[in-house]
DOMIRO-586287 format. One record per residue (C-alpha): residue number from 1; x, y, z. Coordinates in pm, 1 decimal. Layout:
N
+-----+----------+----------+----------+
!   n !        u !        v !        w !
+-----+----------+----------+----------+
! NUM !        X !        Y !        Z !
...
+-----+----------+----------+----------+
***
This chain:
338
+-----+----------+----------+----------+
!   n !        u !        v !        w !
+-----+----------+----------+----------+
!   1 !  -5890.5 !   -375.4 !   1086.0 !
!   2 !  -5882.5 !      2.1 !   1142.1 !
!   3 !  -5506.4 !    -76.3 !   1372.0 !
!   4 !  -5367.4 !   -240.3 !   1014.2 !
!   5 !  -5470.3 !     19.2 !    796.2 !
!   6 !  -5301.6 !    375.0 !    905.3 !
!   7 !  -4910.3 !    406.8 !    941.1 !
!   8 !  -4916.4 !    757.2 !    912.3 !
!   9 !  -4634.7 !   1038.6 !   1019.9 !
!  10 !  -4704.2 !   1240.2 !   1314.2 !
!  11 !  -4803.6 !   1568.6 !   1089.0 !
!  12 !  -5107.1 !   1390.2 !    982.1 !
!  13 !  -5335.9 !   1660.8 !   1260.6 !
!  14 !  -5210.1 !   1956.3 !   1123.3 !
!  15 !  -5265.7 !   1818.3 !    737.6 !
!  16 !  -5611.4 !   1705.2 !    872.2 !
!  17 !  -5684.0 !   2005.7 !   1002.1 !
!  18 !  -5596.7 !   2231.2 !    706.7 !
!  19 !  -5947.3 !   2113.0 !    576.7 !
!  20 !  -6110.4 !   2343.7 !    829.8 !
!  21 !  -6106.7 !   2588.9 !    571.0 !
!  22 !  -6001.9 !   2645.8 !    231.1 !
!  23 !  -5876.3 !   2942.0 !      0.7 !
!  24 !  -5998.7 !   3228.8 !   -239.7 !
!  25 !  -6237.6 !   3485.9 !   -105.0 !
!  26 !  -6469.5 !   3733.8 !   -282.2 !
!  27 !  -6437.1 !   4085.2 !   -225.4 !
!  28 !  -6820.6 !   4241.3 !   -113.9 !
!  29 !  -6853.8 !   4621.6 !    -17.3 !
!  30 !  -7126.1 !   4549.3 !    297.3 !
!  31 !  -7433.1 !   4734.7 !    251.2 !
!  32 !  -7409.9 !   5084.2 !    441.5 !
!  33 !  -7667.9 !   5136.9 !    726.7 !
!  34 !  -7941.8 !   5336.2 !    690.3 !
!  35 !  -7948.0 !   5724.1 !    757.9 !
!  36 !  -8075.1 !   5752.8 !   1070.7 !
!  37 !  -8304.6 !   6029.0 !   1195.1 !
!  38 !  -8257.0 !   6272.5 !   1455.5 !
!  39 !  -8548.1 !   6203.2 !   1605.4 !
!  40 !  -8435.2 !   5800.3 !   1632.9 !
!  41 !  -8186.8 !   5628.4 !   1874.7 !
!  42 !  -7916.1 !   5490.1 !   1697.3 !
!  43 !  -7934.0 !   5110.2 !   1613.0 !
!  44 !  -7721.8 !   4864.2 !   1857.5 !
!  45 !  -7444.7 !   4799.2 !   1636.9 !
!  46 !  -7194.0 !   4494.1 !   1777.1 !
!  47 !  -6840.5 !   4406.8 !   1836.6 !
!  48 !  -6629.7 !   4104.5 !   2038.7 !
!  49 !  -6561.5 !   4152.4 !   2405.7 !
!  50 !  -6198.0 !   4094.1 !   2477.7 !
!  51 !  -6117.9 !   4207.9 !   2822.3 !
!  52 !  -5737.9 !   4287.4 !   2881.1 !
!  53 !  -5598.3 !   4002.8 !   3127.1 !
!  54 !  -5903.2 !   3751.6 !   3093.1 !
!  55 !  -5819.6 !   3404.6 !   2933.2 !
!  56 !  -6102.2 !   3263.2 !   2701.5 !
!  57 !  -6163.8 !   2855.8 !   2672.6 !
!  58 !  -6319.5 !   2687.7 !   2405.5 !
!  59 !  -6372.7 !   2331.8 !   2284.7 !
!  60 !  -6341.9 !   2258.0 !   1919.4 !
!  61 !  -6465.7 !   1929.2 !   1744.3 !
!  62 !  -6474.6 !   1807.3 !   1387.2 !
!  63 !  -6581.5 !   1553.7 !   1197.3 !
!  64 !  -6422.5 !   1507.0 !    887.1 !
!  65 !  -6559.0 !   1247.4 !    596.3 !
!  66 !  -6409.8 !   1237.1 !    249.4 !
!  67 !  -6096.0 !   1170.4 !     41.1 !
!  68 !  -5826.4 !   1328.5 !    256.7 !
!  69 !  -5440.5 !   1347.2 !    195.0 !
!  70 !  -5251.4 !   1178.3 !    292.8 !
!  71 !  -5501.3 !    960.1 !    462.3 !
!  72 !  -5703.4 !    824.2 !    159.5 !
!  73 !  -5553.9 !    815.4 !   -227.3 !
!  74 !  -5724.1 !    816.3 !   -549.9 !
!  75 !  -5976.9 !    524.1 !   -575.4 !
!  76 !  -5951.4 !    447.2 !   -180.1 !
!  77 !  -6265.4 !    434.1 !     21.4 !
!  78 !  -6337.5 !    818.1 !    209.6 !
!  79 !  -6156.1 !    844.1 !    553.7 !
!  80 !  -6354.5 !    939.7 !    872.0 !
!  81 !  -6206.6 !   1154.7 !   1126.2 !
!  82 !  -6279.0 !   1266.8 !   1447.7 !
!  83 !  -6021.9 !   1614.0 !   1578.5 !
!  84 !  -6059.3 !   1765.9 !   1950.1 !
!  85 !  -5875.7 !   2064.9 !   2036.8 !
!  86 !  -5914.2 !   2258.2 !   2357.0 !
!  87 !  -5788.3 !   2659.0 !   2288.0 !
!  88 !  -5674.3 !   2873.0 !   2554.8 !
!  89 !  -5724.1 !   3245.6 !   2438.3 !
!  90 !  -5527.5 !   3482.9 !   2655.5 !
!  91 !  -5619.2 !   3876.1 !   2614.6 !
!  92 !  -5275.8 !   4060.0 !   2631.0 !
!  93 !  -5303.8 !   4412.6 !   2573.3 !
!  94 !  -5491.4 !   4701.4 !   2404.4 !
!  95 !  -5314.4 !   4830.7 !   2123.1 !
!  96 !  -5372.2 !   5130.5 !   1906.8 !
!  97 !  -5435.8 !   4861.7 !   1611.9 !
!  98 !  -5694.7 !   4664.9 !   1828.7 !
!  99 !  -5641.8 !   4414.5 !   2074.7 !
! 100 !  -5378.9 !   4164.4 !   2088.0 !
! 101 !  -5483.8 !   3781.1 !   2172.4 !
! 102 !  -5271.3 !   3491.1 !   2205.4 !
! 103 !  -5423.6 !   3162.5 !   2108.7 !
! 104 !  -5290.2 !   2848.9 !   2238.2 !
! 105 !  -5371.8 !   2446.2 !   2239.5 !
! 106 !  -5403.2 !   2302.7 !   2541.9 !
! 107 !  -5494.6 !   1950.4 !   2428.0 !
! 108 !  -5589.8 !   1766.7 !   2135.4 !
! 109 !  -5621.7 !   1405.7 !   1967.8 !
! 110 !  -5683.7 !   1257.4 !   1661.9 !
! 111 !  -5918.4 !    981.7 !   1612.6 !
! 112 !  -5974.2 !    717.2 !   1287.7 !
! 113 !  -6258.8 !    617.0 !   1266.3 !
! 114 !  -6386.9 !    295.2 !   1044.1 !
! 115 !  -6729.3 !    456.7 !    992.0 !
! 116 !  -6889.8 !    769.0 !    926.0 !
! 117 !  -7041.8 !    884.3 !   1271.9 !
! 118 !  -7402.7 !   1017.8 !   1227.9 !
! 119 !  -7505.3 !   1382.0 !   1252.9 !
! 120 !  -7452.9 !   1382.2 !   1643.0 !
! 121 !  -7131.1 !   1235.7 !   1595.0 !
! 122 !  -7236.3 !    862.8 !   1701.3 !
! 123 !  -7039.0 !    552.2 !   1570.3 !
! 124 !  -7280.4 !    264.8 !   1427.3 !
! 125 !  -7305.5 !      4.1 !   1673.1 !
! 126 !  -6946.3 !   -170.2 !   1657.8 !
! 127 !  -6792.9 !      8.6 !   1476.1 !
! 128 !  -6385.1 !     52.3 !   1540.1 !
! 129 !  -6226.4 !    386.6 !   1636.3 !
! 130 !  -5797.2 !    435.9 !   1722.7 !
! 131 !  -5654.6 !    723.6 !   1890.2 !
! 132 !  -5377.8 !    865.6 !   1640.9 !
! 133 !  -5057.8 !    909.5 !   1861.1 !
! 134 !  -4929.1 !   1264.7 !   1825.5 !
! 135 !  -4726.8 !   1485.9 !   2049.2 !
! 136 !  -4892.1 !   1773.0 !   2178.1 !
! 137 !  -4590.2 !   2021.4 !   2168.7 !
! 138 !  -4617.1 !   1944.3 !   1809.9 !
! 139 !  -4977.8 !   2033.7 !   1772.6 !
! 140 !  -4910.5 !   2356.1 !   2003.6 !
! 141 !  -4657.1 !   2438.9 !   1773.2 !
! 142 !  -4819.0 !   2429.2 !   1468.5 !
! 143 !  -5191.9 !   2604.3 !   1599.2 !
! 144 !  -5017.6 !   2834.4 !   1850.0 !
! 145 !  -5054.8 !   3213.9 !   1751.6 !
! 146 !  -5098.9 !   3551.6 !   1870.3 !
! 147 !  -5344.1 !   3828.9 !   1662.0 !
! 148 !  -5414.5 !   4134.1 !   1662.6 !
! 149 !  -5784.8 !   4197.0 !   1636.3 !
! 150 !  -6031.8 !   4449.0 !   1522.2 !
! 151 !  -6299.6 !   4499.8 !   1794.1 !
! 152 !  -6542.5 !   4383.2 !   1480.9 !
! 153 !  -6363.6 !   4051.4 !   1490.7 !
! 154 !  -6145.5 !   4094.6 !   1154.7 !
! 155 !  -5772.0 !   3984.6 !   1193.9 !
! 156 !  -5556.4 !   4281.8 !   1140.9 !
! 157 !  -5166.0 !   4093.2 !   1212.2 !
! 158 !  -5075.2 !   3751.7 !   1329.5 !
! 159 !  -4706.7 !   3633.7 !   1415.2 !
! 160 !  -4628.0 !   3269.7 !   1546.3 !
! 161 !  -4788.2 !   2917.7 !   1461.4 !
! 162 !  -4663.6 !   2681.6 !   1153.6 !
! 163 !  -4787.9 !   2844.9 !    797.1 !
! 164 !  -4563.7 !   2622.9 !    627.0 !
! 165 !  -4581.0 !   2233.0 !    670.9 !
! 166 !  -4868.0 !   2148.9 !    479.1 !
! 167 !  -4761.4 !   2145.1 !     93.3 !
! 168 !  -5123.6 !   2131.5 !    -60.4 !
! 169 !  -5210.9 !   2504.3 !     22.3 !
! 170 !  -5583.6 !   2582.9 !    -38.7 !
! 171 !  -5520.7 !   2923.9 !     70.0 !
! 172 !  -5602.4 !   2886.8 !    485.6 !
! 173 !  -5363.6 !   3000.5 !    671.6 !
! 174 !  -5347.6 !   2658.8 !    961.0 !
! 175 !  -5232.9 !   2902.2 !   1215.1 !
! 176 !  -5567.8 !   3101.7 !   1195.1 !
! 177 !  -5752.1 !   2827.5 !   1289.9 !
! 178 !  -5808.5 !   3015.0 !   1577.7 !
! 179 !  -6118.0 !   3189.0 !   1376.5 !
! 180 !  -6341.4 !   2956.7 !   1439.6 !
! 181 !  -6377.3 !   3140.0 !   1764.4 !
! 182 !  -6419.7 !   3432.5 !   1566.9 !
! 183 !  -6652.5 !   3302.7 !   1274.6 !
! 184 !  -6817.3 !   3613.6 !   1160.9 !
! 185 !  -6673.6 !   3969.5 !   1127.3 !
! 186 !  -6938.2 !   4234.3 !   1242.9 !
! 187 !  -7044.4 !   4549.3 !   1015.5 !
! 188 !  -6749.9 !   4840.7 !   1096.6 !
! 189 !  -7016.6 !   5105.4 !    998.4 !
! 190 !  -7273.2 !   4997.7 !   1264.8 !
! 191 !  -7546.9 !   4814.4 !   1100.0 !
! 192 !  -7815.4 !   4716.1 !   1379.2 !
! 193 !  -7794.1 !   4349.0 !   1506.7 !
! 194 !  -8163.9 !   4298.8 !   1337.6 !
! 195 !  -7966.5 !   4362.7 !   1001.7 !
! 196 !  -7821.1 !   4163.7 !    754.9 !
! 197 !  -7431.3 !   4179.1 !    622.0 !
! 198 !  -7186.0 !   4067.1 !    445.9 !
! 199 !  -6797.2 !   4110.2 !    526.4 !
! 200 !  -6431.8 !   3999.2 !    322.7 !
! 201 !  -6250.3 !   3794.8 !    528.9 !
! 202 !  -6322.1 !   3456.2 !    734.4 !
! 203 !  -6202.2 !   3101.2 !    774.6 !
! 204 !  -6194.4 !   3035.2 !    400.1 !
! 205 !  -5903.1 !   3323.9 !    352.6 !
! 206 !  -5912.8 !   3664.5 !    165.4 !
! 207 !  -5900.8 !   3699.3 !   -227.3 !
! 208 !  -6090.8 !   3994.3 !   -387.7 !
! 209 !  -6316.9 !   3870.4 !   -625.2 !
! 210 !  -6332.0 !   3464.9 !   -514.4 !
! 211 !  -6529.7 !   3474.4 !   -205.0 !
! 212 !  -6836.9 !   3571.8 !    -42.6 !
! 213 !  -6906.5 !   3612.4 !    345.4 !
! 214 !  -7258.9 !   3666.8 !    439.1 !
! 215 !  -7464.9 !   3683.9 !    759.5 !
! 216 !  -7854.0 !   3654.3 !    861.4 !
! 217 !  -7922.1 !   3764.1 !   1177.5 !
! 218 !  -8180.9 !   3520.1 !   1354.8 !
! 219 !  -8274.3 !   3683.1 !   1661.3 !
! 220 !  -8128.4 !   3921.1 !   1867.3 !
! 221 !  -8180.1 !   4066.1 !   2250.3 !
! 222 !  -7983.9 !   4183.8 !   2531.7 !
! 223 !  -7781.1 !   3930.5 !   2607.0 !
! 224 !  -7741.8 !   3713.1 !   2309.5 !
! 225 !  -7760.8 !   3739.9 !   1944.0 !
! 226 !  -7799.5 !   3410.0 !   1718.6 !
! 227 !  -7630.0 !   3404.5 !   1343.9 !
! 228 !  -7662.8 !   3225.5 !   1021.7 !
! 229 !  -7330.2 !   3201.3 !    812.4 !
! 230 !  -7276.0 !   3121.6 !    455.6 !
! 231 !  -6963.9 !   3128.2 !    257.8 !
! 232 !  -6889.8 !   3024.5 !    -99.5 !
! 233 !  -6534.2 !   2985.4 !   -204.3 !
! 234 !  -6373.4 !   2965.7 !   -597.9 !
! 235 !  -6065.2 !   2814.1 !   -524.9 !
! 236 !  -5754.2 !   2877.4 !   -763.7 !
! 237 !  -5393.2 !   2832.8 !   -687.3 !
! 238 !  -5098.1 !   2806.4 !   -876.0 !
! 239 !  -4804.2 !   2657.5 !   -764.9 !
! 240 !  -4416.2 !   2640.9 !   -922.1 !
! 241 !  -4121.1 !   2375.7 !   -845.7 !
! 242 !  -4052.1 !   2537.8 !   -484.4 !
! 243 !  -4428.1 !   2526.0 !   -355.5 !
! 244 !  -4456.8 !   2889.4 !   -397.5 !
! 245 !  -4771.8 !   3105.3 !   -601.5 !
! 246 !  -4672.3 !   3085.9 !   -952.3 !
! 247 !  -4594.8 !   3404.8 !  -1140.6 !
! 248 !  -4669.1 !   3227.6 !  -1477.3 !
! 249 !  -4765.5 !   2948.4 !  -1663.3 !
! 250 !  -4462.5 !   2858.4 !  -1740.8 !
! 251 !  -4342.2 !   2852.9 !  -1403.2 !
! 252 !  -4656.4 !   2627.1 !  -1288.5 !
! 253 !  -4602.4 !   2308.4 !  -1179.9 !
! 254 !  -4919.9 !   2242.5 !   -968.8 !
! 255 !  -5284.8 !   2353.9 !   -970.3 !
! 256 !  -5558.7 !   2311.6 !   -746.0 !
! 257 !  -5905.0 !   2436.0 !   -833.3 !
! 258 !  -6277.1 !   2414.9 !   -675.5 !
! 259 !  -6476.8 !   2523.7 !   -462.0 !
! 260 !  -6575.8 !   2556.5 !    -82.6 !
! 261 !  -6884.5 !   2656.1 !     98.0 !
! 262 !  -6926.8 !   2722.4 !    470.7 !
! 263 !  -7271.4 !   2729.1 !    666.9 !
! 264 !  -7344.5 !   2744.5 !   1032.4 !
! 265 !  -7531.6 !   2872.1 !   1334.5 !
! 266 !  -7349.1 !   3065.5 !   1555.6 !
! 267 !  -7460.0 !   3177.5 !   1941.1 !
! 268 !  -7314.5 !   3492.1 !   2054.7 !
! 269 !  -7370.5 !   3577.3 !   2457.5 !
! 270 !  -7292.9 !   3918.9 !   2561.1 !
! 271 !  -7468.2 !   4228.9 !   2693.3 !
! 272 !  -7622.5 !   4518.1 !   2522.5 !
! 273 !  -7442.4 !   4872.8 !   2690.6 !
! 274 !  -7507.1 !   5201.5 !   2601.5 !
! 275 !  -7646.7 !   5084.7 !   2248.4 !
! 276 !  -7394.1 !   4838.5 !   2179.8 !
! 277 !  -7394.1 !   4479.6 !   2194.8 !
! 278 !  -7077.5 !   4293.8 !   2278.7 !
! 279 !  -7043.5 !   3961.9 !   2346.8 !
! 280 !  -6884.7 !   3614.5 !   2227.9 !
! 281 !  -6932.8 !   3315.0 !   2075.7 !
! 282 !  -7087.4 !   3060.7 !   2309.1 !
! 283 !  -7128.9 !   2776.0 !   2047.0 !
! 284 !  -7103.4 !   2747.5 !   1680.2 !
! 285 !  -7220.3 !   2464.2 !   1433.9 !
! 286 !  -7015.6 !   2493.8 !   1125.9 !
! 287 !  -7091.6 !   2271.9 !    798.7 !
! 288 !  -6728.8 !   2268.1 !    565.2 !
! 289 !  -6769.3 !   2165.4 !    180.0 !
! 290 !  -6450.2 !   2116.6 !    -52.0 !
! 291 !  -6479.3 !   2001.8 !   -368.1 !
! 292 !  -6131.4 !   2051.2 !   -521.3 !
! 293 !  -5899.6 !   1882.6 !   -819.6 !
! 294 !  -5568.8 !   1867.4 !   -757.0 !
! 295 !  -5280.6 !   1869.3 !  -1088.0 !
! 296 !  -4963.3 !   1826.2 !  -1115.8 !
! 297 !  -4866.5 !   1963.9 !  -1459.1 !
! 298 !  -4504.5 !   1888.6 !  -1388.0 !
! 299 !  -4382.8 !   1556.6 !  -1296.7 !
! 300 !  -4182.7 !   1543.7 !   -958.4 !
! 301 !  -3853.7 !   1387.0 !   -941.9 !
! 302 !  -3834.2 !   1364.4 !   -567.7 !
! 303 !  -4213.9 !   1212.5 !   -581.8 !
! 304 !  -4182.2 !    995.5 !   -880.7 !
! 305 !  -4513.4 !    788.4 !   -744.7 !
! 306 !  -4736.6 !   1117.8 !   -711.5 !
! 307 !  -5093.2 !   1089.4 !   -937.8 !
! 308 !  -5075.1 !   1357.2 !  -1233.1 !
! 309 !  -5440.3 !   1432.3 !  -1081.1 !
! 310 !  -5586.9 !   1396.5 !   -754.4 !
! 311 !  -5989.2 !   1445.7 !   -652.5 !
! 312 !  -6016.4 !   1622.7 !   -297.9 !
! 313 !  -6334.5 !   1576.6 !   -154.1 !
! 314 !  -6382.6 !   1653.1 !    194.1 !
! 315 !  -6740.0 !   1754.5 !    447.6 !
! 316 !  -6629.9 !   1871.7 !    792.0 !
! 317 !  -6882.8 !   1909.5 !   1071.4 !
! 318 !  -6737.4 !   2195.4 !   1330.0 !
! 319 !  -6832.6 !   2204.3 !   1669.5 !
! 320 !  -6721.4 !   2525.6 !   1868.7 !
! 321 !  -6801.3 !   2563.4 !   2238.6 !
! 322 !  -6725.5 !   2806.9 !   2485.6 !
! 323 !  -6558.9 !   2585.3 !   2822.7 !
! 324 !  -6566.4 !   2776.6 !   3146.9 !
! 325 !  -6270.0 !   2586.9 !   3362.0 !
! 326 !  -5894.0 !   2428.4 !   3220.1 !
! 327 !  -5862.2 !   2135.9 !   3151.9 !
! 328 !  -5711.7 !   1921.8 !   3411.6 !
! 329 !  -5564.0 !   1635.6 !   3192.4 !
! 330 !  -5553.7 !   1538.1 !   2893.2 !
! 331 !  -5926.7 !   1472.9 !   2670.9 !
! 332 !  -6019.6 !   1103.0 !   2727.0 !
! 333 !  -6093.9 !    857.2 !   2548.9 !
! 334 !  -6198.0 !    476.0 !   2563.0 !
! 335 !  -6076.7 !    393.5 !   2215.2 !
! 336 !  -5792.6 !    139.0 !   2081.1 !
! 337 !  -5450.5 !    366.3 !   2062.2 !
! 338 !  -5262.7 !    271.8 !   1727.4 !
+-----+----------+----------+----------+
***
C-alpha cells in the first residue's frame, strides 16, 4: 500500500522539485540577423510584456517518473509523482536594469502516486494516489523570489527564495523555478519571429561550454507566436566536505555527472505594435530528461549508510498554463492524505 510505503520529511517538494531542471549550460553566440535593406521594413523582433502594477497567474503541473532522492534508493522500483503549484507574478517596477517581478506560490501539493499516469496524466484504472502533507509557508518560502528581468526574458538579478536546502546540486537554482514562465529567452539583436535562435541561459542553468539553448519558431502572427525548445545539458559538479564547488581534486568529496535534455512547445499570446511582438506565455508543454551518476569519493561520517554511487534517473512532464482569476482555496483533490 502506497499509505505504508512513504514516511518522508516535509522538504521532500522542494527536493522533488529540484528535478525541474538540472545544471551545466553551453555557451552559443546566437546567429546575428540579417542586414536589412533600406528599402525593407524591419523584421518584428519580440520581447515579454510585463506591465508595471499587473499581477500574472499561472498553473504549473509535473509529472515526475524515475529514481528520485530521497524518494526511491538504489535498486528500488522508480517513484511517480504528481506537483501542482499555482504562481502569482506581481510586476513591481521599471528599473534601469529591466523590470523587477516578484514571484510567489499561492498553493501547491504533492501527490504519490503507485503508478505511472499516462501521457495525459491519467492513473490506470485503480490505481492508488496520497496527498503528501506539506505546509504551504514552507513551499512559499522555498519558491518565493523576486527578479529582475531583461525585456528578452533573460534573468539579470534575483534575491529571496531557498538556494540552499537541497544538498544534491545539479546546478538549478530551486528559486528560479519561476522560469518556466519564462522558458525561452528571445534574440537581443532582433531576429524576426519567423527566425530561428539560440540563447545561454534557461531552466537547466548557465555554464559556458556545457549547454545548448535552441529555438524553432513554428508559426507566428499578430497575436500569438508558437515555439519549439530544445536543450541539452553535460552535467559536471564537484563537490568538497562542506557541499561547496570543489577547487581541486583533492578537495572533492562528491561528483555528479550526466546529462539533461529539455524539449517543449511553448504558446506565446501577445500583440504585434509598431513592429514588435510582445506577449506571454499562455501554455507550455515541457519534456525533462536526467540521466545522472551520483559519487561519493569520500566516505561520510555523519552519513555512514550513504551508497559510494547512486544512479539518478528522472523524466518530468511540465505543464505551464496561464490562469486568469486567484485561487479561492486551496487545489483539490479526492485522493487518500498520508
Amino acid at each position: 500500500m502506497i499509505l505504508n510505503t512513504f514516511r518522508l520529511a516535509p522538504k521532500v517538494l522542494c527536493a522533488a522539485l529540484l528535478f525541474a531542471g538540472a545544471t551545466a549550460h553551453a555557451q552559443q553566440k546566437p546567429p546575428s540577423a540579417p542586414p536589412i535593406k533600406p528599402s525593407v521594413a524591419p523584421a518584428p523582433s519580440a520581447s515579454y510584456a510585463w506591465k508595471v502594477g499587473s499581477v500574472y497567474r499561472y498553473k504549473v503541473t509535473g509529472f515526475f517518473n524515475g529514481h528520485i532522492p530521497p524518494f526511491a534508493q538504489p535498486g528500488s522500483p522508480p517513484i511517480h509523482l504528481r506537483i501542482e503549484l499555482e504562481y502569482s507574478a506581481t510586476v513591481k517596477k521599471q528599473t534601469d536594469k529591466g523590470v523587477e517581478v516578484a514571484f510567489s506560490i499561492e498553493n501547491s501539493a504533492l501527490y504519490l502516486l503507485e503508478k505511472e499516469p499516462d501521457a495525459n496524466g491519467k492513473l490506470p484504472k485503480d490505481a492508488e494516489e496520497a496527498l503528501f502533507p506539506i505546509a504551504i509557508e514552507q513551499v512559499k518560502e522555498a519558491l518565493g523570489a523576486t527578479a529582475t528581468l531583461s525585456p528578452n526574458g533573460s534573468v539579470v538579478s534575483v534575491t529571496g527564495g531557498d538556494n540552499n536546502s537541497v544538498k544534491v546540486n545539479f546546478g538549478f537554482e530551486l528559486r528560479k523555478l519561476f522560469l518556466l514562465m519564462l522558458p525561452v529567452a528571445f534574440d537581443e539583436k532582433g531576429a524576426a519571429l519567423s527566425k530561428d535562435w539560440a540563447f545561454e541561459d534557461g531552466l537547466l542553468g548557465k555554464t559556458p561550454g556545457k549547454t545548448l539553448y535552441r529555438v524553432h519558431t513554428a508559426n507566428s502572427n499578430a497575436t500569438s507566436a508558437a515555439f519549439q525548445l530544445t536543450a541539452d545539458s553535460d552535467i559536471e559538479d564537484r563537490r568538497n566536505k562542506d557541499d561547496k564547488p570543489a577547487k581541486s581534486a583533492e578537495d572533492t568529496v562528491r561528483t555528479v555527472t550526466g546529462k539533461a535534455s529539455l524539449t517543449g512547445d511553448i504558446r506565446f499570446a501577445g500583440a504585434i505594435v509598431a513592429g514588435r511582438f510582445a506577449g506571454r506565455v499562455a501554455t507550455a508543454n515541457l519534456l525533462l530528461k536526467i540521466d545522472v551518476l551520483q559519487k561519493r569519493l569520500k566516505p561520510d561520517p555523519e552519513k555512514p549508510e550513504e551508497p559510494a554511487e547512486q544512479q539518478i534517473d528522472v523524466q518530468a512532464r511540465l505543464k505551464v498554463q496561464e490562469i486568469k482569476t486567484a485561487p479561492k482555496a486551496a487545489l483539490k483533490t479526492n485522493t487518500k492524505k498520508l
